[in-house]
C-alpha positions in Angstrom: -18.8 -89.4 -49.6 -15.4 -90.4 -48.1 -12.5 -91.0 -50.6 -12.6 -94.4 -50.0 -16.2 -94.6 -50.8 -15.6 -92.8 -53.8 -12.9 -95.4 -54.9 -15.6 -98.3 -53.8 -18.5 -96.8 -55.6 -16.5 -95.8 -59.2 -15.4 -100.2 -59.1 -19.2 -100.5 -58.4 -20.1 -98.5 -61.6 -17.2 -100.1 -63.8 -18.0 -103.5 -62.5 -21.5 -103.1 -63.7 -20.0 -101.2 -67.3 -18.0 -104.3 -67.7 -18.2 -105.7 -71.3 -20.6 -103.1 -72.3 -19.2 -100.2 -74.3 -21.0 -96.7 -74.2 -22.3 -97.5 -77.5 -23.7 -100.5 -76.6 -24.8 -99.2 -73.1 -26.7 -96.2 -75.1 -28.9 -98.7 -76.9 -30.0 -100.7 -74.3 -34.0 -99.8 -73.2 -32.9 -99.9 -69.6 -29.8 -98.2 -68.9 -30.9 -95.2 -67.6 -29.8 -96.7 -64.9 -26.8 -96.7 -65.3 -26.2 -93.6 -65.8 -24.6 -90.8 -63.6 -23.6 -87.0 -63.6 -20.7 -87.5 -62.2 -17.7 -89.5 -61.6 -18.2 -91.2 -58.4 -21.9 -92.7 -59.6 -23.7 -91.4 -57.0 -25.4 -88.0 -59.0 -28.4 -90.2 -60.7 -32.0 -89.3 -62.4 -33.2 -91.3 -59.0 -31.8 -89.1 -56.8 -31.5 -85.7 -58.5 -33.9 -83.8 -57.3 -33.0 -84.5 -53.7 -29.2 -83.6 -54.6 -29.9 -80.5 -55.8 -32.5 -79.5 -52.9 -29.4 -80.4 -50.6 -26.7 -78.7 -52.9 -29.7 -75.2 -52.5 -29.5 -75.7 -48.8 -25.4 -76.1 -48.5 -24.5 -73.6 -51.0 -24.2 -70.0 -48.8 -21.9 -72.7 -46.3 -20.0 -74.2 -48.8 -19.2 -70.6 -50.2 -18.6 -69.3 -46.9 -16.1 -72.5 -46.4 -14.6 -71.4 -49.7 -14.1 -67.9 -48.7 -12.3 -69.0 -45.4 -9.6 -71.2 -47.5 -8.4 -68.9 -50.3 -8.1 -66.6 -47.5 -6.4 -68.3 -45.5 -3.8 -69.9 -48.3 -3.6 -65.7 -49.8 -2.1 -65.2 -46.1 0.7 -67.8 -46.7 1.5 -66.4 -50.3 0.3 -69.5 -52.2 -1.2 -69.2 -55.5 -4.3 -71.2 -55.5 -6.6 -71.6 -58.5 -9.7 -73.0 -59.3 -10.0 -76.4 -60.8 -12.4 -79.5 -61.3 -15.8 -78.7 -61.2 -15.4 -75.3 -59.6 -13.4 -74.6 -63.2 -16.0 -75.7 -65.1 -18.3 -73.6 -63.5 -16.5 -70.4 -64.2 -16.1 -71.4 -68.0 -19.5 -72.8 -68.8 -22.2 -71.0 -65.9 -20.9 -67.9 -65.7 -19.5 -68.4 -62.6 -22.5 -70.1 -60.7 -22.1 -72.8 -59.1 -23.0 -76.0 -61.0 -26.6 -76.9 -59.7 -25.7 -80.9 -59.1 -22.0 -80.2 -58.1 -21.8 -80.7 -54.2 -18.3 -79.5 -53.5 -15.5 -76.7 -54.6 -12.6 -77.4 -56.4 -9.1 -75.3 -56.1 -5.4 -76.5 -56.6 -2.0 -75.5 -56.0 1.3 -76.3 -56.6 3.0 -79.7 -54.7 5.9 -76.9 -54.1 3.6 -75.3 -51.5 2.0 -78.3 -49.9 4.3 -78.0 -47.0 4.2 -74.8 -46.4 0.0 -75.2 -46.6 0.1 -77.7 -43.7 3.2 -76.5 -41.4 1.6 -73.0 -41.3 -2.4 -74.3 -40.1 -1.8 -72.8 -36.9 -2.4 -69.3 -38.4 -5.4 -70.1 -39.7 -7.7 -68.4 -37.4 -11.0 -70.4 -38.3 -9.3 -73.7 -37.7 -8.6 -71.9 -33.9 -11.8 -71.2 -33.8 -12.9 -74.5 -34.1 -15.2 -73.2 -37.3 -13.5 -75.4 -39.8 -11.5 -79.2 -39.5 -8.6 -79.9 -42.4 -6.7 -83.5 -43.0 -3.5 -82.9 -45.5 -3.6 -87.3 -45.9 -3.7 -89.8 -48.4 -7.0 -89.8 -49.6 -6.7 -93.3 -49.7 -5.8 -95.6 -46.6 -4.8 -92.5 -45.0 -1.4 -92.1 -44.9 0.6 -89.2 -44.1 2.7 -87.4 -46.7 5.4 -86.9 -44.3 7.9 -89.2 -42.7 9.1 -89.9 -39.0 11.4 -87.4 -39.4 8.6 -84.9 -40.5 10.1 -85.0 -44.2 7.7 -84.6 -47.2 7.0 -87.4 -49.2 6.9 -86.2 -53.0 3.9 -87.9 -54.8 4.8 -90.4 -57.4 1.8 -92.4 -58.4 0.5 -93.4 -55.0 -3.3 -94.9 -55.3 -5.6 -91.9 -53.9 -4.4 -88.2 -53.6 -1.8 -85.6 -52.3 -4.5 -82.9 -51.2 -5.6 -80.4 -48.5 -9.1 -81.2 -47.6 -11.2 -78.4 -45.3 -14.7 -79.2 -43.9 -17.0 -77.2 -42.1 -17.0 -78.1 -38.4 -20.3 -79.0 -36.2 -20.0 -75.5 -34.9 -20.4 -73.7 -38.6 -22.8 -75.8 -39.4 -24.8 -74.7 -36.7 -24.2 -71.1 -37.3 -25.4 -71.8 -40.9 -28.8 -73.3 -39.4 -27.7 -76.7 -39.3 -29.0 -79.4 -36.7 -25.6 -81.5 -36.1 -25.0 -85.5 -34.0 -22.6 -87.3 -33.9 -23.7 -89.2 -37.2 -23.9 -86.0 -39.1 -21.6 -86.2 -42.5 -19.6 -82.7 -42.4 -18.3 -84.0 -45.8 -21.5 -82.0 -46.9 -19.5 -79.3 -46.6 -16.0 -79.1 -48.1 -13.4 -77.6 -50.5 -10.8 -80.0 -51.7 -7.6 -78.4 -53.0 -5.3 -80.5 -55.1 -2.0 -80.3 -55.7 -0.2 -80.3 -59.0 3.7 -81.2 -60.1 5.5 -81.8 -63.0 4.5 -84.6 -65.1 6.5 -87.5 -64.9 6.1 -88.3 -68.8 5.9 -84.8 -70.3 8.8 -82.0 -69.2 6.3 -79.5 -70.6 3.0 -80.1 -68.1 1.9 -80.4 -65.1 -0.1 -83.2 -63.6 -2.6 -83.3 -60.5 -1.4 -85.7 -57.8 -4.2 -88.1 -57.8 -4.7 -91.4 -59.4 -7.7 -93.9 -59.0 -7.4 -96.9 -60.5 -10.1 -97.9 -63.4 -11.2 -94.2 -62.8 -8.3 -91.6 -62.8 -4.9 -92.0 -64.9 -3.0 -89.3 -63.6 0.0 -89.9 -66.1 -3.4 -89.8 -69.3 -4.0 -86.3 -68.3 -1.6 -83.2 -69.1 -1.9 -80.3 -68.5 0.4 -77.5 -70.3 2.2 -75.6 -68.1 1.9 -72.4 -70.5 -2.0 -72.0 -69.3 -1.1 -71.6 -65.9 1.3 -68.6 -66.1 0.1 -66.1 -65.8 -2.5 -66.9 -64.0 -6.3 -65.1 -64.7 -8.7 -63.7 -62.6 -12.4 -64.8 -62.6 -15.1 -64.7 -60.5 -16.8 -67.7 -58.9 -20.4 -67.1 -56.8 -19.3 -63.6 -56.1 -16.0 -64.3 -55.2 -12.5 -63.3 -57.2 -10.7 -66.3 -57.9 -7.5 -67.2 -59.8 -7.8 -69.9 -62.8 -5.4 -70.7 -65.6 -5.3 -68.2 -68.4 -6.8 -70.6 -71.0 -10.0 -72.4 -69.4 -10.8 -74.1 -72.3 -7.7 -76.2 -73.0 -7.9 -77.5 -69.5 -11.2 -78.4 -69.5 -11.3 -80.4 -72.6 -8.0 -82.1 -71.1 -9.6 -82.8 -67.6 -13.5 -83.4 -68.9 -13.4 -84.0 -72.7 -17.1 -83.2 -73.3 -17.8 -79.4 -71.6 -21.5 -79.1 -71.8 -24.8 -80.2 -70.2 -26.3 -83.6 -70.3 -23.2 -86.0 -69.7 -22.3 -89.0 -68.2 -18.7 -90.0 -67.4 -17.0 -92.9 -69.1 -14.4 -94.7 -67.0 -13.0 -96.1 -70.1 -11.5 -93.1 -71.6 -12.0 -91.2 -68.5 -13.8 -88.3 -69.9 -17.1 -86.9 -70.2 -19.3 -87.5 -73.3 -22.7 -86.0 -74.0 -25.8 -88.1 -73.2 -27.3 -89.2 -77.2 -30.5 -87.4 -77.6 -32.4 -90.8 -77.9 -31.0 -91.8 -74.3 -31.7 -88.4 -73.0 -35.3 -88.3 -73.7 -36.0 -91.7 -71.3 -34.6 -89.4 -69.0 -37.8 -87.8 -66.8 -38.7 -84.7 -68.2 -37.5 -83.0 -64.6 -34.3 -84.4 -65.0 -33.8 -83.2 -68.8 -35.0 -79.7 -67.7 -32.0 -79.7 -64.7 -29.7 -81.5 -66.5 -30.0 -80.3 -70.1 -28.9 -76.6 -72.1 -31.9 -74.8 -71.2 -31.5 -75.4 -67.5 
């Protein structure tokens, strides 16, 4: 799902939350159907099973793909770290992948944003034609750097200051993958965010992305004493840097840290599915989606 997709579908799922708090929303016979997994709305008990046959399929790619960028940004001596989802699954599945998550996760400092784009050429997959990478706005596209090739800081823009790799038609293929023109090679990507000091707290960081109705980036805070020094975990194999207290960002970034959520665009958190709510669920869906999965 493109960015702007992602923007259209979270208005979709407010639009149809509108006037109806969680509380109310979790009493009502039919709204099952309204709820998702995950922010963008598009992770739902109708279409779960097929997401996590396609996430199975995608997963030794989407590692690869993840293998390729960290090695790539380790060249240019920037400290990347995991974040999002990816972080999540390091704190609560041991470092397994989470089974309905279709994408990685990993940030960096805006400090090294320019240095991440100028030096692509060294980046021998991308000459190889194994993997594509846009550095713009997620939103509307725009560049983060003027005529004159100067960086534009973030400061609130709608969408995101990111890197954004995707496996090219030609990994796919080496994967197994049948590939046209139509194919979506945003079934395989790591997004890596970028982070700067927060414009209403000297203290923390914030990520550069804001969505509006969906993601405050000025609600979210993130002390900067977590992130120095930086930890090492291991994600699908792989050693990966993540903030030294997993747990404080998390709960910060997600608000409710086990199975069974749904995402409330109102406090822009996750809060854990009421039992009552849950068992409407099908019994498939409780057995992916719930603490003995």
């Amino acid at each position: 799902m493109s960015s702007s997709e992602q923007i259209a579908s979270t208005q979709s799922v407010s639009e149809d939350l509108d006037g109806l708090d969680l509380n109310n929303l979790f009493q009502e016979e039919e709204s099952t159907r309204c709820l998702s997994f995950d922010m963008w709305g598009n992770c739902r008990a109708d279409n779960l099973r097929i997401k996590l046959q396609e996430n199975q399929s995608f997963k030794p790619l989407r590692v690869h793909l993840f293998k390729l960028v960290i090695g790539y940004l380790k060249k240019m001596d920037i400290n990347c770290f995991i974040y999002g989802g990816t972080a999540l699954s390091v704190y609560r599945e041991g470092g397994r992948m989470i089974k309905h998550d279709g994408d990685i996760d990993i940030a960096i400092l805006e400090s090294d944003f320019s240095s991440a784009v100028r030096g692509i050429d060294s980046f021998s997959a991308m000459k190889e034609g194994e993997v594509v990478m846009s550095h713009k706005c997620s939103h509307g596209s725009r560049s983060w750097f003027d005529a004159d090739g100067n960086e534009i800081p973030f400061s609130g823009q709608v969408g995101g200051k990111r890197l954004k790799f995707f496996a090219s038609r030609k990994l796919f293929k080496q994967f197994g993958f049948l590939t046209d023109e139509s194919f979506d090679q945003g079934l395989a990507h790591v997004d890596v965010f970028t982070l700067s000091q927060h414009p209403d707290h000297p203290n923390c960081y914030c990520v550069n992305w804001n969505l509006p109705g969906c993601y405050d980036y000025r609600r979210k805070a993130f002390p900067k004493s977590i992130f120095s020094p930086l930890q090492t975990y291991n994600f699908e194999g792989v050693e990966v840097y993540g903030m030294n207290d997993l747990k404080t960002y998390l709960e910060i970034e997600y608000g409710y840290l086990g199975r069974g959520a749904t995402y409330d665009c109102r406090t822009q958190l996750y809060v854990k599915i009421p039992e009552n709510l849950f068992k409407q669920l099908p019994s498939e869906v409780q057995r992916s989606m719930g603490a003995d999965s």
